[in-house]
C-alpha positions as a printed NumPy array, in Angstrom:
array([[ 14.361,  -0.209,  -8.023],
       [ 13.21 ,   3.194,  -6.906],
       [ 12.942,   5.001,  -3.1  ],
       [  9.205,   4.494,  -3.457],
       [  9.471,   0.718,  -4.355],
       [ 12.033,   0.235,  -1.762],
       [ 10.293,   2.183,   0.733],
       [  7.255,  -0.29 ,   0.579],
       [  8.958,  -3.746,   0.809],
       [ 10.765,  -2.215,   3.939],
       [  7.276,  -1.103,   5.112],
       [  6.099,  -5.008,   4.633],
       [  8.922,  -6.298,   6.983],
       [  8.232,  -3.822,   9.647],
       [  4.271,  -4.353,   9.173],
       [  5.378,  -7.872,   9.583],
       [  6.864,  -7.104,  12.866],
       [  4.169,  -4.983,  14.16 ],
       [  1.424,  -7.997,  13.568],
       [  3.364, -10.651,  15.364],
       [  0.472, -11.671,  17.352],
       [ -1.961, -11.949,  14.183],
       [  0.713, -14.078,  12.596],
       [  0.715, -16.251,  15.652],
       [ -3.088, -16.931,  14.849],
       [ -2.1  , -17.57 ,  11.365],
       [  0.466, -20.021,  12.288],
       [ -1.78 , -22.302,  14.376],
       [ -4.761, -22.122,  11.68 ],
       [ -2.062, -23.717,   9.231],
       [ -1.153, -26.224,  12.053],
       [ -4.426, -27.101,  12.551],
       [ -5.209, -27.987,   8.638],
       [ -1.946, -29.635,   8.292],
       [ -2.882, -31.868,  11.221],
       [ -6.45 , -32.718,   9.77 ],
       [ -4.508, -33.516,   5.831],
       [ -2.62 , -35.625,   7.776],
       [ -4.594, -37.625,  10.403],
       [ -7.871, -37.859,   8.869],
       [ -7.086, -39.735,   5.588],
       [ -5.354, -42.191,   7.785],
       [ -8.583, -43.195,   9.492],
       [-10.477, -43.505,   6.169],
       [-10.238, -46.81 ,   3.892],
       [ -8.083, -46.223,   0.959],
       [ -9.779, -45.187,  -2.509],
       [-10.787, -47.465,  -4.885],
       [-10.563, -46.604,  -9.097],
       [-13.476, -44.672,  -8.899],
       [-12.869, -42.097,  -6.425],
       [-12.079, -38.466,  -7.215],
       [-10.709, -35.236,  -5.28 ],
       [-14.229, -33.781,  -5.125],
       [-15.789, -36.646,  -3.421],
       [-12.738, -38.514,  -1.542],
       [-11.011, -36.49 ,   0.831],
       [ -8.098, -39.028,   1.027],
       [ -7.075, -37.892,  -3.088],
       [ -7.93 , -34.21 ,  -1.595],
       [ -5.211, -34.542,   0.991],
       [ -2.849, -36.395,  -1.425],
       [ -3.273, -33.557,  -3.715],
       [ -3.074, -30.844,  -0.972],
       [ -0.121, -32.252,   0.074],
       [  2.037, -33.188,  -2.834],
       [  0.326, -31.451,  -5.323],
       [  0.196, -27.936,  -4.309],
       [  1.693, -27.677,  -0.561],
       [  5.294, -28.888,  -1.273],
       [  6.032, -27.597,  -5.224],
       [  4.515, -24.176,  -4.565],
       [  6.48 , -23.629,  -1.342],
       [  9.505, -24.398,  -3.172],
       [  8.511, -21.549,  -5.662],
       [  7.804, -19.324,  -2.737],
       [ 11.29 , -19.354,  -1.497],
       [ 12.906, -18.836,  -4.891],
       [ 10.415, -15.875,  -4.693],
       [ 10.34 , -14.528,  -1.319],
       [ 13.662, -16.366,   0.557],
       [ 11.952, -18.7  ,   3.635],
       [  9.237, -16.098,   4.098],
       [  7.639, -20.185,   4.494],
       [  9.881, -20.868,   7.274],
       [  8.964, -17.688,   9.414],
       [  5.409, -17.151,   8.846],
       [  3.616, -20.541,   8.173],
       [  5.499, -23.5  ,   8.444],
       [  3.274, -26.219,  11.181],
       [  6.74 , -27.931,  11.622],
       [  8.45 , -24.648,  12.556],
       [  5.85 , -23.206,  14.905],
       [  5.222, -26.301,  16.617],
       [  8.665, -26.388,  17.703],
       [  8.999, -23.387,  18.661],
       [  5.792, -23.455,  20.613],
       [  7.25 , -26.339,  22.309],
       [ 10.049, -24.806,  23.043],
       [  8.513, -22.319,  25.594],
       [  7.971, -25.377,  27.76 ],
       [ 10.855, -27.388,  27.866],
       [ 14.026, -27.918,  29.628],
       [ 16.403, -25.037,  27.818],
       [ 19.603, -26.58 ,  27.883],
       [ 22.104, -25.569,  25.186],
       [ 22.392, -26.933,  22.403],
       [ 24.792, -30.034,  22.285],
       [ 27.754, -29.52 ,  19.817],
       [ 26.95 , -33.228,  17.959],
       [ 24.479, -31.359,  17.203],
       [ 25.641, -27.89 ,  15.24 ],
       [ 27.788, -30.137,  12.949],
       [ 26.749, -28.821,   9.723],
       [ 25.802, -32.17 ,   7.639],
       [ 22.808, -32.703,   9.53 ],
       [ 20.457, -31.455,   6.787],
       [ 21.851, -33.474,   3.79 ],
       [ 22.056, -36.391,   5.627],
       [ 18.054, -35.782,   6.878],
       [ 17.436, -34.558,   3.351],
       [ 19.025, -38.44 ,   2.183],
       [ 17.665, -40.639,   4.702],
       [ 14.06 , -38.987,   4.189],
       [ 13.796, -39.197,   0.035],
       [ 14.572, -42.495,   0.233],
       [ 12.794, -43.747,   2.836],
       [  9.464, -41.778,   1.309],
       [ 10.338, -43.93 ,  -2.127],
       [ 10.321, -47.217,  -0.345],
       [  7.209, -46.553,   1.64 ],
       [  5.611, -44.4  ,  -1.248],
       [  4.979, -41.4  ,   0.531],
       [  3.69 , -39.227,  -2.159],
       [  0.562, -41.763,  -2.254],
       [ -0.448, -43.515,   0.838],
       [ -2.003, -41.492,   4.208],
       [ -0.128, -43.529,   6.323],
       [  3.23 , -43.223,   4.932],
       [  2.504, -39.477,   4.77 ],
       [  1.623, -39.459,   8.406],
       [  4.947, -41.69 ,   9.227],
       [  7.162, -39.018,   7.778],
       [  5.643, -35.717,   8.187],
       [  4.333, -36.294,  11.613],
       [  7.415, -38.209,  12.783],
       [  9.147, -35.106,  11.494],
       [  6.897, -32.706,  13.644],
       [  7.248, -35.258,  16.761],
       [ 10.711, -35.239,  16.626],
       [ 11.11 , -31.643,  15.956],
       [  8.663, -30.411,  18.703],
       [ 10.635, -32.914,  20.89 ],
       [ 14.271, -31.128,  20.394],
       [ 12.523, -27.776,  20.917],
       [ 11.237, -29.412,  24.83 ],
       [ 14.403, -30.186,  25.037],
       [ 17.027, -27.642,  23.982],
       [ 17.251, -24.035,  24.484],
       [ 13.641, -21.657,  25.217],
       [ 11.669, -20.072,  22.414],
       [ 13.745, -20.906,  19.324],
       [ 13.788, -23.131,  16.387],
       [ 16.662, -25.595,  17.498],
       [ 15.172, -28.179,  14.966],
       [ 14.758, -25.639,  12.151],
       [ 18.402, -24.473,  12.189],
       [ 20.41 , -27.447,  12.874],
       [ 17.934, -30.837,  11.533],
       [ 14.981, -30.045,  10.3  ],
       [ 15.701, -32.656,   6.374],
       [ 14.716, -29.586,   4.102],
       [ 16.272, -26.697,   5.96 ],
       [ 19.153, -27.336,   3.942],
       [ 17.168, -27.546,   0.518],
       [ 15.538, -24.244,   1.506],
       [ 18.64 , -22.432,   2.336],
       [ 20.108, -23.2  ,  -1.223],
       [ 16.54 , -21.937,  -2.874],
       [ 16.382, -18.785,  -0.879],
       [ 20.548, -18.013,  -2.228],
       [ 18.377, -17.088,  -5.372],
       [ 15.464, -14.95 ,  -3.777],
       [ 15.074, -11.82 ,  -5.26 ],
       [ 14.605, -10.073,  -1.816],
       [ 16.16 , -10.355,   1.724],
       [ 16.555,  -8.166,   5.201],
       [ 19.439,  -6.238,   4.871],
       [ 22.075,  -5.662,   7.441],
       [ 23.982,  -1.808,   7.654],
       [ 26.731,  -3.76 ,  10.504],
       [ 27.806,   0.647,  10.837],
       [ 23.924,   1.54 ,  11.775],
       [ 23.724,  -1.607,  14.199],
       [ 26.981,  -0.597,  16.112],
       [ 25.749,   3.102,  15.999],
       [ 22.259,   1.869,  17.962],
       [ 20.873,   4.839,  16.786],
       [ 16.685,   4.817,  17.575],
       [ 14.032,   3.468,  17.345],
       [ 15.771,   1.438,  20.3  ],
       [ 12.969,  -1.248,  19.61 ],
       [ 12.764,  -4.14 ,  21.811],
       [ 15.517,  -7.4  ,  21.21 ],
       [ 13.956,  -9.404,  19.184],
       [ 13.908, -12.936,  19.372],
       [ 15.4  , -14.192,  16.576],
       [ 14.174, -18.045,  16.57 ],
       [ 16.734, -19.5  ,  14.158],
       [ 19.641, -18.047,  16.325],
       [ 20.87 , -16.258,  13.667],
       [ 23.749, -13.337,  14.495],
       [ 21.97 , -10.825,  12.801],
       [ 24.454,  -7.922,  13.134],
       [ 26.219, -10.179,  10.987],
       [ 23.578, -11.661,   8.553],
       [ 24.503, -11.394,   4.912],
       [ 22.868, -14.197,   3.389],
       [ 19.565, -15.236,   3.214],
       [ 20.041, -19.155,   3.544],
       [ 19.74 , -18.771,   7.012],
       [ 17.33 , -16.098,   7.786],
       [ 13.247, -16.874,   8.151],
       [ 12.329, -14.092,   6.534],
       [  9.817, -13.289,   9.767],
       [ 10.209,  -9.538,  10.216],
       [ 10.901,  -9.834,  13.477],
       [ 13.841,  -8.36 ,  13.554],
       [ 12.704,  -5.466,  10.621],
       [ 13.72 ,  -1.63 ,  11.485],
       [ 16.087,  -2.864,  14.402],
       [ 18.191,   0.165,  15.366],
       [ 16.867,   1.297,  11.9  ],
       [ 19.96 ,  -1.312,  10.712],
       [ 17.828,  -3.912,   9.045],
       [ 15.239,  -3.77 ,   6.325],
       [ 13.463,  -5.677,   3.861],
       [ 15.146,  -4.787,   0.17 ],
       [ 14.886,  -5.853,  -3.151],
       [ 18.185,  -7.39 ,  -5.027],
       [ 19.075,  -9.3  ,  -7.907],
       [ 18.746, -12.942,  -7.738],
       [ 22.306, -13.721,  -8.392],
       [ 24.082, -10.984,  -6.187],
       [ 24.465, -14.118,  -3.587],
       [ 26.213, -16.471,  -5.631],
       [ 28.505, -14.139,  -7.202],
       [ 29.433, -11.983,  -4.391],
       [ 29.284, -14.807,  -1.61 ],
       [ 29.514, -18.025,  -2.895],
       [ 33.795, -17.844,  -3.183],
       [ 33.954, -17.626,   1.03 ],
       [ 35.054, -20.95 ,   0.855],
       [ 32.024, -21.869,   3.492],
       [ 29.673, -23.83 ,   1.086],
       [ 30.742, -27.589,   1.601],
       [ 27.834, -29.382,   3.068],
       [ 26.179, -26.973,   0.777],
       [ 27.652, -28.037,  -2.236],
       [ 27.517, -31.755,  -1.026],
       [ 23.477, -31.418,  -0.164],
       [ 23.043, -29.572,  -4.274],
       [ 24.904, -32.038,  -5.907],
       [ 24.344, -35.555,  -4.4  ],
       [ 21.088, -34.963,  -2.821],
       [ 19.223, -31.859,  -4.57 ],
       [ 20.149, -32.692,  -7.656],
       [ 21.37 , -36.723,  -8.048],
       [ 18.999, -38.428,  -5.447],
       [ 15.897, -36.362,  -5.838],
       [ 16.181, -37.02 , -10.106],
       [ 16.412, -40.717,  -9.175],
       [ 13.795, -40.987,  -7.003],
       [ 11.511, -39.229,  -9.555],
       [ 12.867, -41.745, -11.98 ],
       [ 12.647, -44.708, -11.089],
       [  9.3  , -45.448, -11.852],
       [  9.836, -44.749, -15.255],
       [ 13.525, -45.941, -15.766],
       [ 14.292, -48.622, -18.2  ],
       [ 17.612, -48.984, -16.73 ],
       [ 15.995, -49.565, -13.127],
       [ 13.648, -52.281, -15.239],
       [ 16.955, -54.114, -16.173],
       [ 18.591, -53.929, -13.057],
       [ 15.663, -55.562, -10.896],
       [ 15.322, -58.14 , -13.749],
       [ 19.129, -58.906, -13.747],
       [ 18.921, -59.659,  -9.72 ],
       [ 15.587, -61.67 ,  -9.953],
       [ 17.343, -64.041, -12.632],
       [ 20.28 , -64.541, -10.312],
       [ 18.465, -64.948,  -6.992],
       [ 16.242, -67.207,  -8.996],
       [ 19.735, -69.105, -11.094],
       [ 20.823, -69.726,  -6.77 ],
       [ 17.711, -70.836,  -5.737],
       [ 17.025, -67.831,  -3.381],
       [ 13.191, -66.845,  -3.323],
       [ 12.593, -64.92 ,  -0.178],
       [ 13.844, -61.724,  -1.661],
       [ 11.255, -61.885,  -3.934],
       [  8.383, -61.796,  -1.587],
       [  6.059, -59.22 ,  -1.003],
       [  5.429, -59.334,   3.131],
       [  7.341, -56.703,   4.628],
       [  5.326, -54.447,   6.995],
       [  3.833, -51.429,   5.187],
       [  6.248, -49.038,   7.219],
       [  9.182, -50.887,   5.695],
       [  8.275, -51.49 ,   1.949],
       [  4.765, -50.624,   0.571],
       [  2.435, -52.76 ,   1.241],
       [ -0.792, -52.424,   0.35 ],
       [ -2.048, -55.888,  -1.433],
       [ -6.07 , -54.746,  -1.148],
       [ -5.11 , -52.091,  -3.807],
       [ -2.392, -54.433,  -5.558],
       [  0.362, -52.752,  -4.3  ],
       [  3.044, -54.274,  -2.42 ],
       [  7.138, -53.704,  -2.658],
       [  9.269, -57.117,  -2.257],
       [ 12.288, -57.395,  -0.844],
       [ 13.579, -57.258,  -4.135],
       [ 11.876, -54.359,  -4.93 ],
       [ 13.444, -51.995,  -1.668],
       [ 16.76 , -53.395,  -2.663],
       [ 16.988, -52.051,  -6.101],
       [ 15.12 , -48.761,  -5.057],
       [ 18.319, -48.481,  -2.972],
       [ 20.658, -49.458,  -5.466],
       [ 19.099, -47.278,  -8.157],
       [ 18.763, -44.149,  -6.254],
       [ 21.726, -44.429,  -4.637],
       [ 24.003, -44.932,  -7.562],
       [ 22.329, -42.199,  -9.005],
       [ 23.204, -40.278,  -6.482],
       [ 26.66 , -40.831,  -6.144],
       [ 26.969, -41.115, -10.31 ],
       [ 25.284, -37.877, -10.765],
       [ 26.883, -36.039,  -8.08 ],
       [ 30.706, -37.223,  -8.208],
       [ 30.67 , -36.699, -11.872],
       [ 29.377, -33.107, -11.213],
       [ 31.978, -32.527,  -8.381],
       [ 34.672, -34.053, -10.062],
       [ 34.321, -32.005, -13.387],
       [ 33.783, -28.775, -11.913],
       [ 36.861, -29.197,  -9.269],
       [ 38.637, -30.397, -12.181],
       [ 38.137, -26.901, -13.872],
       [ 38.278, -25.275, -11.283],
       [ 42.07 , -26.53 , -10.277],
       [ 42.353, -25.499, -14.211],
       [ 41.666, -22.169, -14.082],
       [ 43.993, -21.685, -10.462],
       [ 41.337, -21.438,  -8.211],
       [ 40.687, -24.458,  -5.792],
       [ 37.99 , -25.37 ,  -3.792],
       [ 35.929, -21.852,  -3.138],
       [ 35.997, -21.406,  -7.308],
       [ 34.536, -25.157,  -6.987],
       [ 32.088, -24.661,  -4.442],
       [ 31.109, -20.999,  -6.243],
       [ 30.551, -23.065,  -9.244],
       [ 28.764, -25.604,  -7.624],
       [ 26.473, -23.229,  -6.639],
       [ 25.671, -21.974,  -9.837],
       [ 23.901, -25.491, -10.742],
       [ 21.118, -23.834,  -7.779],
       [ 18.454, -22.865, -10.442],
       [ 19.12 , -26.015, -12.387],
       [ 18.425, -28.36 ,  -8.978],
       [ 15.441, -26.006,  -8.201],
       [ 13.97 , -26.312, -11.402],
       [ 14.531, -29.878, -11.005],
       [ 12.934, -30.089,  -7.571],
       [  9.606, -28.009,  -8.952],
       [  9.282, -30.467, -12.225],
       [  9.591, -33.55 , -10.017],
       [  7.103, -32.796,  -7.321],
       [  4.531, -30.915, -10.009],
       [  4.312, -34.339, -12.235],
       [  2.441, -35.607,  -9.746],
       [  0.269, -32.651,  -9.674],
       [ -0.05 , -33.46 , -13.02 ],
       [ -0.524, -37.025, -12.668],
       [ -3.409, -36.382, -10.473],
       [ -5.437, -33.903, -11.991],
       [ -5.31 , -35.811, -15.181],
       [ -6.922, -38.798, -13.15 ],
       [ -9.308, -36.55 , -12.879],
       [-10.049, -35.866, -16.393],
       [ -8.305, -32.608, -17.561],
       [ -5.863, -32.558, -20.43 ],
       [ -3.781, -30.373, -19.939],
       [ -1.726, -30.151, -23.411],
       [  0.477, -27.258, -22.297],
       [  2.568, -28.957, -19.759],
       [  5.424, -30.405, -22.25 ],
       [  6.066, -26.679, -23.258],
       [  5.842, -25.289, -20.381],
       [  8.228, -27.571, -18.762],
       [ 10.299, -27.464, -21.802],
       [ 10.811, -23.615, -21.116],
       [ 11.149, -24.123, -17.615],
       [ 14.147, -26.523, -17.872],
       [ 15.709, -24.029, -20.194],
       [ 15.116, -20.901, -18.233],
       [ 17.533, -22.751, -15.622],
       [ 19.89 , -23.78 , -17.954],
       [ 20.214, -20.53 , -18.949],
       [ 20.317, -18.87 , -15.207],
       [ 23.12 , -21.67 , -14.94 ],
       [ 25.575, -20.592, -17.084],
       [ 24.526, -16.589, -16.869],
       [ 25.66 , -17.303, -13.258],
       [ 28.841, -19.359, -14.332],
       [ 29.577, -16.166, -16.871],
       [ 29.546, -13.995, -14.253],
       [ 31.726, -15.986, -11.773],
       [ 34.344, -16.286, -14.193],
       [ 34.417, -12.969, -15.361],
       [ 36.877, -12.267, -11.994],
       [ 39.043, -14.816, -13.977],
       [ 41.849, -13.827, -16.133],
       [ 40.107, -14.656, -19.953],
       [ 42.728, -17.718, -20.488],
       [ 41.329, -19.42 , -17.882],
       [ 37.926, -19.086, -18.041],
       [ 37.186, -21.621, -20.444],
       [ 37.447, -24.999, -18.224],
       [ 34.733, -23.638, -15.868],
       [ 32.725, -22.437, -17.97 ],
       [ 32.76 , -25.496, -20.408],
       [ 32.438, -27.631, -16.836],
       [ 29.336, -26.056, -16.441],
       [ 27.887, -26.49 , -20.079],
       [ 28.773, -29.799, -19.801],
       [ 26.994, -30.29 , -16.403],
       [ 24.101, -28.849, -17.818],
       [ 24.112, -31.101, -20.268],
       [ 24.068, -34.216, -18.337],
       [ 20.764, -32.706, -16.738],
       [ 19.152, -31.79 , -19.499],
       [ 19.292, -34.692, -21.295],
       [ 18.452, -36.654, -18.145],
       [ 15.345, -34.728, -17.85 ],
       [ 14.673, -35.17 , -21.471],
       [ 14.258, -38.799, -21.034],
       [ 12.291, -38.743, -17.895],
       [  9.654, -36.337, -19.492],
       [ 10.1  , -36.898, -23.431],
       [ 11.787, -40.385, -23.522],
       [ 10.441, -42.817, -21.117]])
């Protein structure tokens, strides 16, 4: 990239920093439509079959909310790191907000242990699937705004004017820290300049995520705010190439709960909980324990009258789970999960040990299966942006392809990554990883085949 180029994206992060107060009023005007996509549907009666987006804003929100809010600012961090994080997200600057007025006591050390995320990330998919969160108000409210409760909560209670929930629970901090591995852009640390504290001697700035930014090399962490932009003249906004983190970064040996969070979570529950609907194999397994709760004479389970905060339940639109129904979404997502994932560990440890470098060759493979899990996140969320704007009439013929060159585009990031990581290897033993990873890919693909092509 040239000066010129360069000299302009630093000139965005230190515009950023210079407008903190007009990004403030942005931040509450996004709090203040999240709030009304949230509350308001829950107070309306649910549509009926001839509603549409135009003229129901319940299918407005839905639509808002799943299908344009949550795919798009998956893309935006693949773009831009967690520019989402620092500028706009409700959940974020409610917390931090809250945090101004609380108690400020440290932060506990249960805690900063570091599987927090996945574990949210785990808990939350598949409790959304059991309620259906992607099409009922009130299960959207249940999650979203128990989310924000809970976060503004930790931020009245730990530390003053930072992002305690952001760093350490929030259930998609982890997701976005993977995504933003791949960003094309991300404030630069010179550690020499920042010891030098050459001027401008700008004010400390508060960096809500506690970051150590002296020390900041990644861009997992950082929110991308600015706030911290031209610091003594150390830290700038640059353009790099998407793959500089993995391959320079991703051997430190500190990517565990990362790794854990791509493979189980990222990539093996969130493909079962957008397949389950659709899955012949989930058909067979709910039809197998019917006929032997049925063979025992045990009929409860196959009831439909848990609460709707439980299971789905929403028999005035024909739609309620039993307790059959929760059961196998548990079972099915969950051995997906740990299928999906373990095979995907195990292979790529196994090459790894191959080719004489143990775990950090693992983990740096691991994390080459990032643009495969993002791609997978984007085409999961965006079907049902699909879904619902073909409710309302439109077509739209080109999605196949352009899914189709989607999933292939990360395949192909995939193993350009896994080329590159092995290149460090002596040429006898790069073939394990890299067939590992072709293999891997594989799986996915074809996985993805069925759910789009298939099924």
């Amino acid at each position: 990239m040239s000066s010129a180029s360069t000299g302009r994206l630093a000139a965005v992060g230190h515009w950023l920093r210079r407008h903190a107060r007009l990004i403030r009023h942005l931040q509450w005007l996004v709090v203040m439509v999240y709030a009304a996509l949230l509350v308001v549907p829950v107070l309306l009666p649910l549509p009926d079959n001839q509603a549409h987006m135009l003229d129901n804003l319940t299918l407005l929100a839905q639509f808002v909310f799943w299908g344009i809010w949550w795919p798009f600012v998956l893309l935006s961090i693949l773009l831009f790191g967690r520019l989402w994080c620092g500028l706009l997200c409700p959940e974020g600057s409610l917390s931090e907000w809250a945090s101004h007025y609380g108690r400020g006591k440290g932060v506990p050390r249960w805690m900063r242990w570091g599987g927090w995320p996945t574990v949210g990330f785990l808990l939350t998919t598949l409790y959304g699937q059991l309620i259906s969160v992607y099409d009922y108000a009130q299960a959207a409210l249940l999650i979203l705004g128990g989310s924000t409760l809970a976060a503004m909560l930790v931020g009245v209670l730990y530390s003053r004017g930072k992002r305690i929930w952001c760093r350490h629970l929030c259930p998609v901090s982890g997701v976005f820290a993977l995504l933003a591995k791949l960003a094309p852009m991300h404030y630069a640390v010179n550690e020499a300049r920042w010891q030098a504290n050459s001027p401008p001697h700008l004010p400390t700035p508060n960096c809500a995520p506690l970051i150590d930014i002296r020390r900041m090399r990644s861009a997992s962490a950082c929110h991308a705010c600015g706030r911290c932009s031209g610091q003594r003249d150390a830290v700038q906004l640059i353009a790099r190439s998407g793959n500089s983190e993995i391959i320079q970064l991703g051997a430190d040996g500190s990517h565990r709960w990362d790794v854990r969070l791509l493979l189980y979570g990222v990539i093996g529950l969130a493909l079962g909980a957008f397949q389950w609907t659709l899955s012949p194999w989930f058909i067979l397994l709910k039809q197998r324990l019917a006929e032997w709760l049925v063979n025992h004479d045990i009929f409860w389970p196959l009831r439909a009258d848990a609460p709707w905060w439980l299971l789905t339940h929403y028999p005035e639109v024909n739609d309620a789970f039993s307790w059959l129904d929760g059961f196998s979404i548990c079972v099915y997502l969950g051995a997906t999960a740990l299928l999906l994932g373990g095979l995907l560990q195990g292979l790529l440890s196994g090459a790894a040990r191959l080719a004489g470098g143990g775990r950090p060759l693992a983990e740096q493979l691991a994390l080459c299966l990032i643009p495969v899990g993002a791609a997978g996140l984007f085409l999961g969320l965006s079907a049902t942006t699909v879904k619902l704007l073909r409710y309302e009439g439109l077509v739209l013929a080109w999605v196949p392809n352009a899914r189709a060159a989607l999933l292939l585009s990360a395949l192909c990031w995939s193993l350009w990554l896994g080329w590159r990581v092995c290149q460090r290897l002596p040429a006898v033993r790069r073939t394990a990883p890299l067939l590992a990873l072709l293999t891997g890919n594989s799986a996915l693909a074809f996985l993805w085949y069925l759910q789009f092509w298939v099924w």
